[in-house]
C-alpha positions in Angstrom: 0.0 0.0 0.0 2.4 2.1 1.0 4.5 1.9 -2.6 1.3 2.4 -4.3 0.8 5.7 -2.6 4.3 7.0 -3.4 4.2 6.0 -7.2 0.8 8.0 -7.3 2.5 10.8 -5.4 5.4 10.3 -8.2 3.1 10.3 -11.1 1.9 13.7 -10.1 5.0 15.4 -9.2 5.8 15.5 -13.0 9.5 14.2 -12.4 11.2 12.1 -14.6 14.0 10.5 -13.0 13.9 8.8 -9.4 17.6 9.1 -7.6 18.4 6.7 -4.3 21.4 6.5 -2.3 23.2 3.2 -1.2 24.0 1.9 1.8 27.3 1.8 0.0 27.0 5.6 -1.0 26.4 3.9 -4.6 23.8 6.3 -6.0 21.1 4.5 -8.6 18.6 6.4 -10.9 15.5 5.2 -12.3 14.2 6.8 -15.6 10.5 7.3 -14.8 8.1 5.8 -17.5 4.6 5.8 -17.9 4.7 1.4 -17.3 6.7 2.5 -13.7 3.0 3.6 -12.0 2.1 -0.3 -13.2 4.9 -2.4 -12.2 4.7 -4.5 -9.3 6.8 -3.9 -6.5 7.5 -5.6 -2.9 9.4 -4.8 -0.1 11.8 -7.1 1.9 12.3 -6.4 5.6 15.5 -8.2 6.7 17.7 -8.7 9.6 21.3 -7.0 8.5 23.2 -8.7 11.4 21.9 -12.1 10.4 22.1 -11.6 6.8 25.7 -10.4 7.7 26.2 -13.7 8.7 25.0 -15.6 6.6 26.4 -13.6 3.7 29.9 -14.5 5.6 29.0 -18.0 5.6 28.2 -18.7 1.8 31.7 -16.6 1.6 33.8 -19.7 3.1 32.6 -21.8 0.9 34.5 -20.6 -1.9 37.8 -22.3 -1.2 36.0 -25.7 -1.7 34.5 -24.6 -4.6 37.6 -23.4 -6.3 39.0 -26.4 -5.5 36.2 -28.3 -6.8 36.3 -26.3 -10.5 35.0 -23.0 -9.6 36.6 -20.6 -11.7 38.3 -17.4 -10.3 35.8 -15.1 -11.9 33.1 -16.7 -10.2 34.8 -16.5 -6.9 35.2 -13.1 -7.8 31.3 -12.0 -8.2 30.4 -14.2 -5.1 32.9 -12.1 -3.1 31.9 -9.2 -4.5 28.4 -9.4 -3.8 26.6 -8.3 -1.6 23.0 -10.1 -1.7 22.3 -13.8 -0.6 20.3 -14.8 -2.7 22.7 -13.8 -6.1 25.1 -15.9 -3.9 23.3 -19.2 -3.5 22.3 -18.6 -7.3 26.1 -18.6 -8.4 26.9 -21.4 -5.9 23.9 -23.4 -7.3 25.5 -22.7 -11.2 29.1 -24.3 -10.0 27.3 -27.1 -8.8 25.2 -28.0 -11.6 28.2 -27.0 -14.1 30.1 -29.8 -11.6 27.5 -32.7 -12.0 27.6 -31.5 -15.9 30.8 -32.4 -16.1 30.8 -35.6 -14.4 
């Protein structure tokens, strides 16, 4: 409810590009488009100690799967990320590449 009431507050404000600020002081725009007001959108409440954690976890685990045929590049974007669920997705690619290969 509550991101339905900003885009309406958006699509009368007659702006055409949306700017947000990282946690990372990254800063991200959005070009505004008419299809923006229609798009669904959902919000994630999470935990950033546990998902901290966690994150940290998933991290270890690249040294067995380097040594299991990961490629550096991969350990590269698993390191480099910062969301857990692009993590388990790259860790779930090495393994199915793995069983591929055997």
């Amino acid at each position: 409810m509550l991101l339905n009431t900003a885009k309406g507050a958006w699509s009368h404000s007659h702006k055409k590009k949306l700017s947000y600020i990282f946690d990372d002081v990254e800063r991200a725009f959005i070009n505004i488009v008419p299809e923006f007001y229609y798009a669904d959108m959902d919000v994630f409440v999470t935990d950033t100690t546990k998902d901290l954690q966690r994150m940290d976890q998933l991290k270890q685990l690249i040294q067995p799967a380097m040594q299991n045929g990961a490629t550096l590049l991969e350990a590269a974007e698993i390191l480099t990320s910062d969301n857990i669920s692009n993590i388990k997705d790259k860790l779930r690619k090495i393994v199915e590449e793995q069983q591929q290969v055997q």
